[in-house]
C-alpha positions as CSV (number, residue, x, y, z in Angstrom):
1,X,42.9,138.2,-134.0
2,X,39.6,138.7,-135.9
3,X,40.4,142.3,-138.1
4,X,37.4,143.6,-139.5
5,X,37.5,144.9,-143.3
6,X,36.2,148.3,-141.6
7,X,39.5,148.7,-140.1
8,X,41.4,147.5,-143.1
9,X,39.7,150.8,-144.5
10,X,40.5,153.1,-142.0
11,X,44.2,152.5,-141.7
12,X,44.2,152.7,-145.7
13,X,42.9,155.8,-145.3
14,X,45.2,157.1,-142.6
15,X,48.2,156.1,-144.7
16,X,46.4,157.9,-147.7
17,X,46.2,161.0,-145.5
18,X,49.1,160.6,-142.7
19,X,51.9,158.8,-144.4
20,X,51.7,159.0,-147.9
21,X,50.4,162.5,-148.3
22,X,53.2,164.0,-146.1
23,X,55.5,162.8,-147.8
24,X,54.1,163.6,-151.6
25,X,54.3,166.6,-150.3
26,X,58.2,166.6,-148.9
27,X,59.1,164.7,-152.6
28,X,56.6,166.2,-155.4
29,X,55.7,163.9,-158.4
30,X,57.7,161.1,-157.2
31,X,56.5,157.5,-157.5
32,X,57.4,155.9,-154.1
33,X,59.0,152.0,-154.4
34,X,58.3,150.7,-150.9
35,X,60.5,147.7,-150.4
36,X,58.9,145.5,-147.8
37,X,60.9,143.9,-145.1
38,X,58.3,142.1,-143.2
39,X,56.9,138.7,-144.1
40,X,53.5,138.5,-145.2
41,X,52.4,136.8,-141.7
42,X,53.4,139.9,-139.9
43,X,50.2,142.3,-140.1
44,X,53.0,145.4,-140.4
45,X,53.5,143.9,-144.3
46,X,50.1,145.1,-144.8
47,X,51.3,148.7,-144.8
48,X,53.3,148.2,-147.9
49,X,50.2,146.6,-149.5
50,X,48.0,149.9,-148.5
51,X,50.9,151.9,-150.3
52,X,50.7,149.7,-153.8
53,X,46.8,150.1,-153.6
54,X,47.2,153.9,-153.3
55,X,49.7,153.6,-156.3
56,X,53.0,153.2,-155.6
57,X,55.4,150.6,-156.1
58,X,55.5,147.5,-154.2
59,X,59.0,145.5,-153.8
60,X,58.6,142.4,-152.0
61,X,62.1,141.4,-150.4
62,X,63.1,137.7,-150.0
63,X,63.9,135.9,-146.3
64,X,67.8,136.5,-147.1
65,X,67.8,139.9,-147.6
66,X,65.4,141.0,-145.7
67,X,67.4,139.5,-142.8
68,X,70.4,141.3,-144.1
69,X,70.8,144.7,-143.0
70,X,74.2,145.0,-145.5
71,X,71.6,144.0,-148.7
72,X,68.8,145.4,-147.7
73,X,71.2,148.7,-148.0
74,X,72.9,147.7,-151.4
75,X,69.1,146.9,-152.4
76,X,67.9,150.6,-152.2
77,X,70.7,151.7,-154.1
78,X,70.7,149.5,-157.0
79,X,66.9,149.6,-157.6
80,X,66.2,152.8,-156.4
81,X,63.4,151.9,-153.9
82,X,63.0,154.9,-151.8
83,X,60.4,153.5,-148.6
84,X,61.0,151.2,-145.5
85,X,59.2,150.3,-142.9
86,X,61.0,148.2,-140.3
87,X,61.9,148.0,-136.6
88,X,64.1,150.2,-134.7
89,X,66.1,147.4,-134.2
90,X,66.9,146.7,-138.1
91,X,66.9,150.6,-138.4
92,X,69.4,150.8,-136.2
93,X,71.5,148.2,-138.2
94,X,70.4,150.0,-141.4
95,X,72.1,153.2,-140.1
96,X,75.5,151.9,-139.5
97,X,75.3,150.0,-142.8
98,X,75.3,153.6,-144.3
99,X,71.5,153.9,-145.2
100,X,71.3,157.2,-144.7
101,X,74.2,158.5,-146.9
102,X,74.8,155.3,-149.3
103,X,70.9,155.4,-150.1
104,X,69.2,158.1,-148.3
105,X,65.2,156.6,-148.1
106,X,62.5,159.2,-149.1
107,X,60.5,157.9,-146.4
108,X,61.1,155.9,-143.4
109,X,58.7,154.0,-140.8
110,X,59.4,152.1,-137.6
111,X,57.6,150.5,-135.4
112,X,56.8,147.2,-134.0
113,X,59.1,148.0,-130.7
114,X,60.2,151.2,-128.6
115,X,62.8,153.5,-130.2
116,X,66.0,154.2,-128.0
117,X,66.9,157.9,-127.7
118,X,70.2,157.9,-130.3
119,X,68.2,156.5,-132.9
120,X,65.7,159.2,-132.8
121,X,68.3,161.9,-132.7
122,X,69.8,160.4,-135.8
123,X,66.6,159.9,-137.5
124,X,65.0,163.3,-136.3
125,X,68.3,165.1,-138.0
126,X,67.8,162.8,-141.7
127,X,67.4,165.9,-144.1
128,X,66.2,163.6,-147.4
129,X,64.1,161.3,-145.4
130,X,60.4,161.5,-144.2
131,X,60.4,159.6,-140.9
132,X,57.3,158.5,-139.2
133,X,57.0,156.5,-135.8
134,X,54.4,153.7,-135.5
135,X,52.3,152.3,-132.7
136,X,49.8,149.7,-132.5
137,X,49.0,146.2,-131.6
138,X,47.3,144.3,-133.8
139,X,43.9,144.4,-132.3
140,X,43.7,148.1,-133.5
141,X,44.6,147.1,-136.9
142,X,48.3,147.5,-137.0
143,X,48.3,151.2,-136.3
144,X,47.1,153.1,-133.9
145,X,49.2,156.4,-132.7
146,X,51.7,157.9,-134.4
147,X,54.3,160.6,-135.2
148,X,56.7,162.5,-137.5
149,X,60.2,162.7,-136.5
150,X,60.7,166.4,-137.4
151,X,63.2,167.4,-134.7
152,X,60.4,169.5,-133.1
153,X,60.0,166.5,-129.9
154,X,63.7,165.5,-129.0
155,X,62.4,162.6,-126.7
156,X,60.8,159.4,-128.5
157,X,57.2,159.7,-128.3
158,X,54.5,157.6,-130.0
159,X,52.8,160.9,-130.9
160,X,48.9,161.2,-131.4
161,X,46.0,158.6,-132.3
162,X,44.8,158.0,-136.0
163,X,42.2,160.4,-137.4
164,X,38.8,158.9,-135.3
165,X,40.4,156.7,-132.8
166,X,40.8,157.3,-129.1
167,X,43.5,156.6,-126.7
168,X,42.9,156.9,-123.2
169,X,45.4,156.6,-120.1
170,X,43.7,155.1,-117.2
171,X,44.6,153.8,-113.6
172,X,43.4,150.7,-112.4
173,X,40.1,152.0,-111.5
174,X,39.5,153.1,-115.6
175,X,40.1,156.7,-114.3
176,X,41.8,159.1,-116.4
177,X,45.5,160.1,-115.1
178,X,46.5,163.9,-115.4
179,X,49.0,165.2,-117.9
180,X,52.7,163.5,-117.3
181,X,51.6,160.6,-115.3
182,X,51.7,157.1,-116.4
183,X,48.7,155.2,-116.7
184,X,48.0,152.0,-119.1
185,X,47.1,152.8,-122.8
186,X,43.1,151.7,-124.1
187,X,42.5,151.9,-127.6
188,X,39.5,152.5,-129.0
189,X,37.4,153.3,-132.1
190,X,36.9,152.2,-136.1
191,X,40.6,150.0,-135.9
192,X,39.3,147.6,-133.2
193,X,39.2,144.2,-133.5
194,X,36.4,141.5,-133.0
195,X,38.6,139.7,-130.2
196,X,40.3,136.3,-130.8
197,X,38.8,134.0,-132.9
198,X,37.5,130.7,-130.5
199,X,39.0,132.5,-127.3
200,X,35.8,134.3,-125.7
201,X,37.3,134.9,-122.5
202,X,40.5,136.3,-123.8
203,X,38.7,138.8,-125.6
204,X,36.6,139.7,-123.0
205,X,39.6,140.4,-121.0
206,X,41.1,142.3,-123.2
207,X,38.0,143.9,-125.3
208,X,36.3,145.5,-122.5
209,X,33.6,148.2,-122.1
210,X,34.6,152.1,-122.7
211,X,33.6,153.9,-119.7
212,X,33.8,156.8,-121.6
213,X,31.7,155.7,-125.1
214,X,28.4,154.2,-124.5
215,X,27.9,150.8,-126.7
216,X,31.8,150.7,-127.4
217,X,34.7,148.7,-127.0
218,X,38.2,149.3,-126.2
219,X,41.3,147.5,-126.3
220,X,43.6,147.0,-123.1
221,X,47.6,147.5,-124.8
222,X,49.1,146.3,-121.4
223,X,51.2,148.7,-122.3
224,X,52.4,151.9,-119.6
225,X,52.4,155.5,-121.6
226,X,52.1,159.1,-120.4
227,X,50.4,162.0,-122.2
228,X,52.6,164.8,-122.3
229,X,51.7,168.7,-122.1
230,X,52.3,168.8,-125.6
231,X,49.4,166.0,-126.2
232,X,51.7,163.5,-127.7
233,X,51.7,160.4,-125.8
234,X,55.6,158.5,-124.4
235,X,55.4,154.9,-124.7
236,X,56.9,154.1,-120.9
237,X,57.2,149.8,-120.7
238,X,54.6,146.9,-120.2
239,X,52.7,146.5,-117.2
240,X,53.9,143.0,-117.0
241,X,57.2,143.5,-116.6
């Protein structure tokens, strides 16, 4: 996938805004030590880049540990590194390996996969811990929708797109669907990718024409959502499956 620097930029400035500033503002003066779980190779790793060039403090984690939910635990609580970012999945092991009582994070991010409705409750019910839910491929630049876990929405939900980019719901026809009814998710705006490098008609299947932008691009997810009446958008399953 061919990421421009452009939408390096603008999810470096989302974080800025949507991640970082949220939760500066839920722990004042504190100097955030993000302890990354993903390898470098895995374009999530970049977010814990983005958070050492906005200042904070950068913990890179080796294969071992980060494949061990028990260490990654007993990590947190002997360095004092206070942000994750991980998948549900390793959240969910993270949780039963007493994260959120041996060393309660100051901030917390998923993604990468959906989130199952008891980890939400848990995590939407962490009083120490800013949570955030993360979407997007990585033709929109890692991240394109996302949401706090505030208790406020007691379903998962992939929330709302980034500050400038669009997500549409469409049928088959690249109609809009109404409120509640699923459709498949199109990204668009600053995030999206120049296609796959040597692979022009794989990227022309999946960059297409926005019906709804003249001159722009969007990206098909293959992925099934709904926009609920709240405007948060519920990730639903794959359209391939």
């Amino acid at each position: 996938v061919v990421v421009r620097h452009g939408g390096l930029a603008h999810l470096l400035a989302f974080h800025r805004a949507g991640t970082l500033a949220p939760a500066q503002q839920a722990h004042p003066g504190r100097r955030f030590a993000f302890a990354a779980t993903a390898s470098l190779s895995f374009d999530t790793s970049l977010e814990a880049v983005l958070w050492m060039v906005a200042g904070q403090e950068l913990h890179l984690l080796d294969d071992d540990l980060r494949r061990d939910a028990a260490g990654i635990v007993g990590y947190l609580a002997r360095t004092g590194a206070d942000t994750l970012d991980v998948t549900p999945a390793l959240a969910e092991r993270l949780v039963e390996e007493g994260l959120l009582t041996v060393a309660p994070p100051a901030v917390l991010m998923i993604g990468g996969e959906a989130c199952g409705q008891q980890l939400w409750t848990t995590l939407s019910a962490a009083p120490d811990t800013v949570v955030f839910n993360l979407y997007g491929p990585t033709e929109c630049t890692v991240d394109a929708l996302h949401h706090r876990l505030d208790g406020a929405v007691a379903r998962p939900v992939i929330g709302r797109p980034l500050p400038n980019l669009r997500a549409h719901l469409l049928d088959a026809r690249l109609r809009p669907v109404p409120v509640g009814v699923p459709g498949e998710l199109y990204l668009s705006g600053p995030g999206l990718a120049r296609g796959y490098l040597g692979r022009p008609a794989l990227s022309a299947e999946r960059f297409v024409a926005d019906p709804y932008d003249t001159g722009a691009r969007m990206y098909r997810t293959g992925d099934i959502a709904r926009r609920r009446s709240d405007g948060t958008v519920e990730y639903l399953g794959r359209t391939d499956h």
